[in-house]
VOFIBA-935990 format. One line per field, with one value per atom (N, C-alpha, C): residue in three letters; chain; atom name; x, y, z negated. Coordinates in Angstrom, 2 decimals. Each point is the difference from the previous one (the first is absolute). Layout:
N
aa <- [ALA; ...]
ch <- [A; ...]
at <- [CA; ...]
east <- [X; ...]
north <- [Y; ...]
up <- [Z; ...]
end
This chain:
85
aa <- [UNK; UNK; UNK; UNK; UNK; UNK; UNK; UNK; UNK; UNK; UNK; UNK; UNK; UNK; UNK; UNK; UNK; UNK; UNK; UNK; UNK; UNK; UNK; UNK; UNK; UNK; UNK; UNK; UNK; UNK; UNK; UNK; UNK; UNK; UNK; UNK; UNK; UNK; UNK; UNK; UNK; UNK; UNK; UNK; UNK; UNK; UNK; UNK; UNK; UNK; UNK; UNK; UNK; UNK; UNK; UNK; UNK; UNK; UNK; UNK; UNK; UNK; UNK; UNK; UNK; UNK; UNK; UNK; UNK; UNK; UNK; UNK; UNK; UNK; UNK; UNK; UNK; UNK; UNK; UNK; UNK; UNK; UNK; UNK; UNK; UNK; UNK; UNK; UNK; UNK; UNK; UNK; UNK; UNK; UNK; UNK; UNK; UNK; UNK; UNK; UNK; UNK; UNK; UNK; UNK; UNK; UNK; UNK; UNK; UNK; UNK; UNK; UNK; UNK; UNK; UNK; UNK; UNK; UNK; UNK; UNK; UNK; UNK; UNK; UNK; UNK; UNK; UNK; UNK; UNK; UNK; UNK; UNK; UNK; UNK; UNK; UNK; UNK; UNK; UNK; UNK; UNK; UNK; UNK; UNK; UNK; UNK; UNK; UNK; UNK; UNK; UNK; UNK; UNK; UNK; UNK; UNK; UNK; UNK; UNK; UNK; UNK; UNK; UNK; UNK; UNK; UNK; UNK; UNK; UNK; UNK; UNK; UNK; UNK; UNK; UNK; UNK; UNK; UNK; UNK; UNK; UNK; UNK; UNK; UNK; UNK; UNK; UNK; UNK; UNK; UNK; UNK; UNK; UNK; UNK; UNK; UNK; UNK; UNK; UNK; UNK; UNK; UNK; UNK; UNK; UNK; UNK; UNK; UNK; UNK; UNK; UNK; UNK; UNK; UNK; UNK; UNK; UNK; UNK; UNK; UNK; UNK; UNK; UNK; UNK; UNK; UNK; UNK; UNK; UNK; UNK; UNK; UNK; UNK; UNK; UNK; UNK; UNK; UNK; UNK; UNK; UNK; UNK; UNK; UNK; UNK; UNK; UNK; UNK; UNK; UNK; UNK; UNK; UNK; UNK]
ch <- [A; A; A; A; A; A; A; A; A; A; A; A; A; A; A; A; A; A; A; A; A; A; A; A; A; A; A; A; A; A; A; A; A; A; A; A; A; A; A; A; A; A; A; A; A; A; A; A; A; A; A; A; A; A; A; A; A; A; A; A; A; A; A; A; A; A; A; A; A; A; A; A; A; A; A; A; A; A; A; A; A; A; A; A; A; A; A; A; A; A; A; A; A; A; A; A; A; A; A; A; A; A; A; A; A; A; A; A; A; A; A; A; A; A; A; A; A; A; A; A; A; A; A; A; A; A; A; A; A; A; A; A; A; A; A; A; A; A; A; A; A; A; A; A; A; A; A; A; A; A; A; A; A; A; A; A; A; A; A; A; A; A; A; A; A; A; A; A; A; A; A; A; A; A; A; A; A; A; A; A; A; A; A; A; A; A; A; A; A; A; A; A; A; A; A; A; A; A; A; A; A; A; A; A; A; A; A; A; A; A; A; A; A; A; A; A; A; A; A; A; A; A; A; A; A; A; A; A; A; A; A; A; A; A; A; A; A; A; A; A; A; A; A; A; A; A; A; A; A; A; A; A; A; A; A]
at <- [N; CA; C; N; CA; C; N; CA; C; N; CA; C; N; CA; C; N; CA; C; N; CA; C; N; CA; C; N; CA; C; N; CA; C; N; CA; C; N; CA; C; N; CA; C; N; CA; C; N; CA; C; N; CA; C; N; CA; C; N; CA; C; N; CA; C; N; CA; C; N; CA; C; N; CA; C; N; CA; C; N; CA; C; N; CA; C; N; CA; C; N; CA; C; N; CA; C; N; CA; C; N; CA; C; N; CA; C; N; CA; C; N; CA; C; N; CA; C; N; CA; C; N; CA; C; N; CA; C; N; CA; C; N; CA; C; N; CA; C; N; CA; C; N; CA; C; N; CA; C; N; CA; C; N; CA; C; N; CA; C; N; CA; C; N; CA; C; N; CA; C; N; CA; C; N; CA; C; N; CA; C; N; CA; C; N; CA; C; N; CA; C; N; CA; C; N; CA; C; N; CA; C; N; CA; C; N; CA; C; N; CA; C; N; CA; C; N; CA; C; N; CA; C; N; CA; C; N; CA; C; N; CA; C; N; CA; C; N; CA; C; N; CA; C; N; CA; C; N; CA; C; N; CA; C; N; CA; C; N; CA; C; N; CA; C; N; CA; C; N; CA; C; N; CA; C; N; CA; C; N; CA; C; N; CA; C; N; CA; C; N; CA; C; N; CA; C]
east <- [-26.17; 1.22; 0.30; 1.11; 0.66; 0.49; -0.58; 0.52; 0.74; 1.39; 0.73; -0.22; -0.66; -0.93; 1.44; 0.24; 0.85; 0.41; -0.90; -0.12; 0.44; -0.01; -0.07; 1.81; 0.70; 0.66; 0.42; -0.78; -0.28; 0.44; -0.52; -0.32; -1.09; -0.26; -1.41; -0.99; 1.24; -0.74; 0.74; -0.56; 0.63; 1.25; -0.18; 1.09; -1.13; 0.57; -1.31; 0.84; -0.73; 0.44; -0.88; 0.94; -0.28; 0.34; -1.61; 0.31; 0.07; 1.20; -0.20; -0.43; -0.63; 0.05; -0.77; -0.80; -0.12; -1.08; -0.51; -1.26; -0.89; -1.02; -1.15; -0.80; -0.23; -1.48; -1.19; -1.22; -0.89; -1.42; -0.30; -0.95; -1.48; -0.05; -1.57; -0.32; 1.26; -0.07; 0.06; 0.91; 0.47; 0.63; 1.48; 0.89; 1.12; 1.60; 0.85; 0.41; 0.67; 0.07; 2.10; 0.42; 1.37; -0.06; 0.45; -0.32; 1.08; 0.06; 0.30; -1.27; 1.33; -0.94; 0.87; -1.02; 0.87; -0.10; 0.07; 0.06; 0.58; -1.34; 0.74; -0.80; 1.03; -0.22; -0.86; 0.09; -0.08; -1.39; -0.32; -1.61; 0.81; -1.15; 0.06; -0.53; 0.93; -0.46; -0.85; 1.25; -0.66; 0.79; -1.14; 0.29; 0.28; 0.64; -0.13; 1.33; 0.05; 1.32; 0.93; 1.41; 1.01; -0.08; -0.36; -0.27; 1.65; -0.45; 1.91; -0.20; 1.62; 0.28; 0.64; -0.65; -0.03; 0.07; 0.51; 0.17; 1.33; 1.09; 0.57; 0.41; -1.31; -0.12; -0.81; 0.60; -1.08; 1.39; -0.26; 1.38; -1.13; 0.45; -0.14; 0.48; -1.25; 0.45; -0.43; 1.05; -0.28; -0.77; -1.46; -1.34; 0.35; 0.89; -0.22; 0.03; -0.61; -0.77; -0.15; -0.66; -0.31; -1.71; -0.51; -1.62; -0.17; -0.78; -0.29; -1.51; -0.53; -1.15; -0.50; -1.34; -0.48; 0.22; 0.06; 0.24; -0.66; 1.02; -0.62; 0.07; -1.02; 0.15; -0.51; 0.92; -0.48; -1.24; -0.56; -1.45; 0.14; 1.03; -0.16; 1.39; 0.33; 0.90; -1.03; 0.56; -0.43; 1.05; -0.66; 0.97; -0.26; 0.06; 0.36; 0.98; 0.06; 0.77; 1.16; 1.17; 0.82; -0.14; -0.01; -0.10; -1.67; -0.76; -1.43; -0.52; 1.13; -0.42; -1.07]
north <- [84.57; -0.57; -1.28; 0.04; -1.70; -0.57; -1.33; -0.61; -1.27; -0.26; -1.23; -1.24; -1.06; -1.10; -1.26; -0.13; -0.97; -1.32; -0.49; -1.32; 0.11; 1.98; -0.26; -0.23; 1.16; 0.77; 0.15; 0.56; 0.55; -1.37; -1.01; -1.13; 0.15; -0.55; -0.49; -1.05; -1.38; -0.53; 0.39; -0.67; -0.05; -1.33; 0.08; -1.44; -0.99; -1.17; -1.17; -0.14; 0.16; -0.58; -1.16; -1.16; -1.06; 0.49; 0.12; -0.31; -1.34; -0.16; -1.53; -0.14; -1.06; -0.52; 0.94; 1.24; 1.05; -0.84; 0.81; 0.08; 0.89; -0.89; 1.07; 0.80; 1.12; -0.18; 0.01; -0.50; -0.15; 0.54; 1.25; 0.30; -0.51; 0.02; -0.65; -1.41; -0.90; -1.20; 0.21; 1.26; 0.03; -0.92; -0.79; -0.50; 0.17; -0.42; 0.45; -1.31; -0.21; -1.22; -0.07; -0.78; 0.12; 0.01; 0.74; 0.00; 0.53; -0.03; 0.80; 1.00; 1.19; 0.93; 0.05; -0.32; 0.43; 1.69; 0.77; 1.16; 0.16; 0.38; 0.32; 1.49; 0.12; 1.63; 0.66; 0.14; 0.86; -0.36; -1.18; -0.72; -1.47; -0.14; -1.43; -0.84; -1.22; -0.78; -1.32; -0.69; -0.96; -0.05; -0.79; -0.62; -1.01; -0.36; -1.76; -0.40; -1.45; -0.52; -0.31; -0.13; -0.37; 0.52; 1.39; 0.71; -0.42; -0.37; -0.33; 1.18; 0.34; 1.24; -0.74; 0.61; -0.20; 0.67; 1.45; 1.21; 0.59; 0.35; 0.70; 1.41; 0.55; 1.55; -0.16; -0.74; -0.70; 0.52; 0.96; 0.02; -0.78; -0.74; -0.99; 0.46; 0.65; 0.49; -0.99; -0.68; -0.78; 1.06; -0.68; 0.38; -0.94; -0.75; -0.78; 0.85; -0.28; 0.72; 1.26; 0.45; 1.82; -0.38; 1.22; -0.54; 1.32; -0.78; 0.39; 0.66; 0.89; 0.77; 0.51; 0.21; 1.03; 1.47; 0.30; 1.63; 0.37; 0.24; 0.67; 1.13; 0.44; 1.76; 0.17; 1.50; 0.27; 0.70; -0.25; 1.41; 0.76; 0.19; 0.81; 0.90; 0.44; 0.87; 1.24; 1.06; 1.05; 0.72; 0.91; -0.02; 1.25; 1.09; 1.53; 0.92; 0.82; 1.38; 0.18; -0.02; -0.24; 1.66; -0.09; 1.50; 0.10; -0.66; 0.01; -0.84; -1.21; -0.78; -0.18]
up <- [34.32; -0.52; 0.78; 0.52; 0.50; -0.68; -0.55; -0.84; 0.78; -0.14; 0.66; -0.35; 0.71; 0.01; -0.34; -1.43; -0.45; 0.81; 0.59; 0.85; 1.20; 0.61; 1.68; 0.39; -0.53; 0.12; 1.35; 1.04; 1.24; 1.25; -0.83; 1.24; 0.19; 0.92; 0.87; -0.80; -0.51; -0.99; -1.02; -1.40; -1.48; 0.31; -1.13; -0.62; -0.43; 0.03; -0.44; -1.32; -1.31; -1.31; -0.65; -0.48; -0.42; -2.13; -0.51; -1.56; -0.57; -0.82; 0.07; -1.58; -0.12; -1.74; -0.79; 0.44; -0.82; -0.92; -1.28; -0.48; 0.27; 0.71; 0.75; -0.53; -0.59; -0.24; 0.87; -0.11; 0.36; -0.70; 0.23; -0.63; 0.23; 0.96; 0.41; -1.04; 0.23; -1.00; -1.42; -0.17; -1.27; -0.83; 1.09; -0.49; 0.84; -0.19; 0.11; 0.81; 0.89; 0.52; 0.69; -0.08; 0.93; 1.18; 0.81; 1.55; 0.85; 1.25; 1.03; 0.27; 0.96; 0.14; 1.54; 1.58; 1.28; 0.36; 0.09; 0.57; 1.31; 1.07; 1.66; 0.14; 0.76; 0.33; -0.84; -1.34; -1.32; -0.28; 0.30; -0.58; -0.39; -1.03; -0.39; 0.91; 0.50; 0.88; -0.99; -1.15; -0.22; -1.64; -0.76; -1.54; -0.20; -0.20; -0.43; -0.11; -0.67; -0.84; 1.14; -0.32; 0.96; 1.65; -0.11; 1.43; 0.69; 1.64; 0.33; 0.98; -0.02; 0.51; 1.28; 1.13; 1.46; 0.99; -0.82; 0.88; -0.22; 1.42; -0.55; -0.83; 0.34; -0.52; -1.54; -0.61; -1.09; -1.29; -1.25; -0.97; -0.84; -0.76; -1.15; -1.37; -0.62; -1.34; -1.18; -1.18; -0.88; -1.33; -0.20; -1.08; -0.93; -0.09; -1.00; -1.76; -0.54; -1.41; 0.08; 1.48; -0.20; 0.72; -0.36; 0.07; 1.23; 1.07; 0.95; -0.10; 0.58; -0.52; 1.42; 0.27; 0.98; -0.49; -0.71; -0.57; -1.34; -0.92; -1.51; 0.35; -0.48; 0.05; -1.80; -0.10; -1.21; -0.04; -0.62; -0.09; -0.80; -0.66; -1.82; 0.64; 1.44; 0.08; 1.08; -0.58; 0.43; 1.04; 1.27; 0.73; 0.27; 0.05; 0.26; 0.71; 0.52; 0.34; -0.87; 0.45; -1.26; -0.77; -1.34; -0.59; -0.79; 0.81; -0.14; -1.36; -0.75; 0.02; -1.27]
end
């Protein structure tokens, strides 16, 4: 299956996205902190407060009161063959 890679859309590089203001979570710490989040070429470059945007290929999305996460996944969903289920 080819799945179409959200970030590329058939450049060479991505787009650089700037999260601004989000609420982080942080699991390792196990607290929630306000932050930037830099994103270059579909990795996290860097964390930290008042990141300045210095690139032009950089879109700047406002986090302010949405909580930023490495990934929830559910565990309590079951996933099957449709028909099977």
């Amino acid at each position: 299956m080819n799945k179409k890679n959200p970030f590329n859309n058939n450049k060479k590089y991505s787009k650089n996205y700037l999260l601004k203001g989000g609420l982080v979570i942080d699991p390792e710490e196990r607290k929630i902190k306000k932050n930037d989040i830099f994103i270059k070429n579909e990795f996290i470059e860097k964390i930290g407060k008042n990141l300045p945007v210095n690139q032009n290929n950089t879109e700047t999305i406002d986090c302010s009161g949405l909580y930023v996460s490495p990934g929830i996944v559910d565990m309590r969903v079951h996933i099957s063959d449709p028909g099977l289920e």
